[in-house]
C-alpha positions as CSV (number, residue, x, y, z in Angstrom):
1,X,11.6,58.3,11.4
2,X,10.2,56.8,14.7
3,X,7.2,55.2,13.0
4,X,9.6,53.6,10.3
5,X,11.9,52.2,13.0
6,X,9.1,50.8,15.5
7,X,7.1,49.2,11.8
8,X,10.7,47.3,10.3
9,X,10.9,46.2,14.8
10,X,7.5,45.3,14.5
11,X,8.0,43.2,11.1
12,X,11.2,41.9,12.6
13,X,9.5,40.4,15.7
14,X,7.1,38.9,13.3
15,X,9.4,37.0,11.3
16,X,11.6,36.0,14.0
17,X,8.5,34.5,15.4
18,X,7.6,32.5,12.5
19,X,10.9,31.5,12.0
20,X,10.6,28.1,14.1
21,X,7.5,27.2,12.5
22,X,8.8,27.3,8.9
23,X,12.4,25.6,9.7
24,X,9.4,23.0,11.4
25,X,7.4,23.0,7.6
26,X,10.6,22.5,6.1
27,X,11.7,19.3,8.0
28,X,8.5,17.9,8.0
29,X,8.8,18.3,3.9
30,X,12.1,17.2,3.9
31,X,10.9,14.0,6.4
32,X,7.9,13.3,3.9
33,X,10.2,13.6,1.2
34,X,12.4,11.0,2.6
35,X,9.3,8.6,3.6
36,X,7.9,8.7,-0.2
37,X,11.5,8.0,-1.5
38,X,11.8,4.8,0.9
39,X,8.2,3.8,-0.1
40,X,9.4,4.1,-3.2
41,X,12.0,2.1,-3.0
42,X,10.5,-0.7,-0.9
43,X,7.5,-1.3,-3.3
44,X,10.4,-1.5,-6.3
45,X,12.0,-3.4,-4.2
46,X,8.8,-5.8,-3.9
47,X,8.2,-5.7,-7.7
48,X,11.6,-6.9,-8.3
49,X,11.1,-10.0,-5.5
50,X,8.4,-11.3,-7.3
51,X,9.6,-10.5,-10.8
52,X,12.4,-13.0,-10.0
53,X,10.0,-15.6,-8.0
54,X,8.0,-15.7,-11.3
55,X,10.9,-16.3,-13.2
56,X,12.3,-19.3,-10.9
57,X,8.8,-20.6,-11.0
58,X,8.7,-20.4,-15.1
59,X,12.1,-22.0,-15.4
60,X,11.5,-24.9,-13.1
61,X,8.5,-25.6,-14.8
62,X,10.6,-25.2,-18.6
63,X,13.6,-27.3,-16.7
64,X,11.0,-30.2,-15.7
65,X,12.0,-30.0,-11.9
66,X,8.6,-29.9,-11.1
67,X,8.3,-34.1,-12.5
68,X,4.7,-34.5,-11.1
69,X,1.6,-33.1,-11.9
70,X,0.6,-31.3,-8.1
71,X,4.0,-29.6,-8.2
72,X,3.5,-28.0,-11.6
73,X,0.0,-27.2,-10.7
74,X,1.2,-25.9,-7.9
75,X,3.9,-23.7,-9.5
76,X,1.8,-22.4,-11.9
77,X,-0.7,-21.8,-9.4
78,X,2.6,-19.4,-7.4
79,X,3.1,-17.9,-10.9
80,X,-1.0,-16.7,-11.1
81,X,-0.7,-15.5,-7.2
82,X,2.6,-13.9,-7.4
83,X,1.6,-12.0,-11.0
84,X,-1.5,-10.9,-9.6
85,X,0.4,-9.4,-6.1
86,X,2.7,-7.7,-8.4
87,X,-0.3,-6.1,-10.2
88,X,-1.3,-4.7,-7.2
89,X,2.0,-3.1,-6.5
90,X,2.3,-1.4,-9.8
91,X,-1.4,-0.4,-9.1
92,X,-0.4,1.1,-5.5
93,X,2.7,2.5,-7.3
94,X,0.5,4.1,-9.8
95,X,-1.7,5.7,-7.2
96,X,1.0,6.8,-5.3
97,X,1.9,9.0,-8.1
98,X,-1.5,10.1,-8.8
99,X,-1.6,11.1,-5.0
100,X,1.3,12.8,-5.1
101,X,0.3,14.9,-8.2
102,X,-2.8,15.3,-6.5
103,X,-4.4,14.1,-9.6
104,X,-6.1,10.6,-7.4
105,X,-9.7,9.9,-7.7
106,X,-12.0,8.4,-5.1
107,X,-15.1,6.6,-5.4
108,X,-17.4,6.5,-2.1
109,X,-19.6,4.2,-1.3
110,X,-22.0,3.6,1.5
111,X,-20.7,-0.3,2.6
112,X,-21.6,-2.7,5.9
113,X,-17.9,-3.6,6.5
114,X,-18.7,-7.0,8.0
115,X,-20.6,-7.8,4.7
116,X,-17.6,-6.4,2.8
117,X,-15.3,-8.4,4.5
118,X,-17.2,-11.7,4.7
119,X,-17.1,-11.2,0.9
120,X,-13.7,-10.3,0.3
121,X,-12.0,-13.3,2.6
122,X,-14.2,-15.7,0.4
123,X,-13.1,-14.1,-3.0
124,X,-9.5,-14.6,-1.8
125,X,-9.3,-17.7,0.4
126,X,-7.4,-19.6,-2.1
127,X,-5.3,-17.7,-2.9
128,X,-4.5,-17.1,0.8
129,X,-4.2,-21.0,1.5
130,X,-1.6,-21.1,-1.2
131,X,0.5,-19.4,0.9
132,X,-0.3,-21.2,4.2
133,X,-2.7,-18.2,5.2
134,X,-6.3,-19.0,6.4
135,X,-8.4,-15.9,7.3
136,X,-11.7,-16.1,9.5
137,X,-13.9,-13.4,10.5
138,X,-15.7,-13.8,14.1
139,X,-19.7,-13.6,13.0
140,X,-20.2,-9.6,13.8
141,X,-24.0,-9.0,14.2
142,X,-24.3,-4.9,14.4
143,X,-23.9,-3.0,11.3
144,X,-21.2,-1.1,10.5
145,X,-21.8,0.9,7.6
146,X,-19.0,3.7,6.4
147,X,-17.9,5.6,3.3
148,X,-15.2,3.8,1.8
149,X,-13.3,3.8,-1.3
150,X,-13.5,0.6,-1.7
151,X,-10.5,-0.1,-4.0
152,X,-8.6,1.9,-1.9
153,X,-9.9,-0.2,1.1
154,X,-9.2,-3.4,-0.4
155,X,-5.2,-1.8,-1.2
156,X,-4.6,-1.5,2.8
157,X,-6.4,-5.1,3.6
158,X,-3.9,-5.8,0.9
159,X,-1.2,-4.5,2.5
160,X,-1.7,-5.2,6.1
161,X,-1.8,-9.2,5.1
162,X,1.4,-8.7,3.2
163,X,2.6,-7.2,6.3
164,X,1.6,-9.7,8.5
165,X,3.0,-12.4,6.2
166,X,6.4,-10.2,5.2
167,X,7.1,-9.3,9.4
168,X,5.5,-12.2,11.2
């Protein structure tokens, strides 16, 4: 009948409308795909870096290459940094899964991000002049207060040093 024909036109106008937008949802799935597998991939890729630093570190120290007492402070000092970056991959790893899952749980918090940062470059200045780094933050009078996750805050301070140190 008429009214048959003009609803399967009317249906087939529809979906060859919406045809563009879901070959577009499927390539931006496929591209997301592909940008979680390379993520992926680079943070293993990380893990394994400073696996095998730790290692060289352990065995010059058990080999005695490091004959005087600053370069096996030192050394050991690399090991503690270097375990401790690793931990935070596996952590970022971790809540890359849990994101991914959607299973990832944030904790806000009202914070004055100069206060925050003021801390956070103190609580980490050695650890930064270990590896040549020296951070300074220009005195900032206004507040600037936010909602933050501050774990998750700290991960991309994390990673935009690591980033600056791995690219520079």
């Amino acid at each position: 009948s008429q009214d048959t024909r003009g609803e399967l036109e009317d249906a087939g106008g529809k979906f060859e409308k919406r045809q563009p937008q879901v070959k577009a949802d499927e390539e931006n799935r496929e591209k997301n795909e592909k940008n979680s597998r390379e993520l992926i991939a680079g943070m293993t890729n990380d893990i394994s870096t400073h696996r095998t630093n730790i290692k060289e570190y352990n065995s010059g120290l058990n080999d005695g290459i490091a004959k005087n007492p600053e370069k096996k402070e030192h050394d050991l000092a690399m090991i503690y940094q270097t375990s401790i970056t690793m931990e935070e991959l596996v952590n970022t790893l971790f809540l890359f899964s849990k994101l991914e899952l959607g299973q990832a749980l944030f904790h806000w918090k009202m914070v004055n991000i100069p206060t925050y940062l003021n801390h956070y470059i103190q609580d980490n200045k050695i650890r930064w002049q270990l590896r040549g780094v020296s951070i300074k933050l220009e005195p900032h009078t206004l507040p600037a207060v936010v909602n933050i996750d501050c774990m998750q805050f700290q991960r991309v301070i994390e990673n935009l040093i690591e980033n600056s140190l791995k690219y520079k």
